[in-house]
C-alpha positions in Angstrom: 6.1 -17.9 -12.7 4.1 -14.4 -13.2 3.9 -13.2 -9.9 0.3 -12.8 -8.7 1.5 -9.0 -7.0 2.5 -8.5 -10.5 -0.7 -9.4 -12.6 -2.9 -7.6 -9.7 -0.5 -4.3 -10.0 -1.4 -4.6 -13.7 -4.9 -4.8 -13.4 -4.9 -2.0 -10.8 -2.9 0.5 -13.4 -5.3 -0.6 -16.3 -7.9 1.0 -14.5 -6.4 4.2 -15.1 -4.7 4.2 -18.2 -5.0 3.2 -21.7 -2.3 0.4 -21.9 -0.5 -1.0 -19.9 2.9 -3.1 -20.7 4.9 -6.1 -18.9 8.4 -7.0 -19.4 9.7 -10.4 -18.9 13.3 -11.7 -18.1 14.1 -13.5 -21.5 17.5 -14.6 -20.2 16.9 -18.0 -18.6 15.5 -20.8 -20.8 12.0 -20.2 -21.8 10.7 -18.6 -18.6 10.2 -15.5 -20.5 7.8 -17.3 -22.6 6.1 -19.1 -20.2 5.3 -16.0 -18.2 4.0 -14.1 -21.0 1.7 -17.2 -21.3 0.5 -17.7 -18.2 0.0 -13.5 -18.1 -2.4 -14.2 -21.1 -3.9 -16.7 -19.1 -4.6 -15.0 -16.6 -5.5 -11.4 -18.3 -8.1 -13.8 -20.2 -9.9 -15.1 -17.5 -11.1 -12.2 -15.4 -12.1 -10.6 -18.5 
């Protein structure tokens, strides 16, 4: 699961930069994928 910390540490960087980039542990089943999607989730609904 994305970490909530995580997602508001993004959101906090965004605010002073251009981009900002997330990497996600890929090594254990699909969690990789599932916490890019709920980081897209998330990233879409405070928009």
């Amino acid at each position: 699961m994305v970490e909530v910390d995580s997602y508001y540490a993004m959101r906090k960087l965004a605010q002073d930069t251009l981009n900002v980039q997330g990497i996600f542990n890929n090594n254990y089943e699909d969690q990789g994928q599932r916490n890019a999607a709920t980081l897209q989730q998330l990233v879409e609904k405070h928009m």
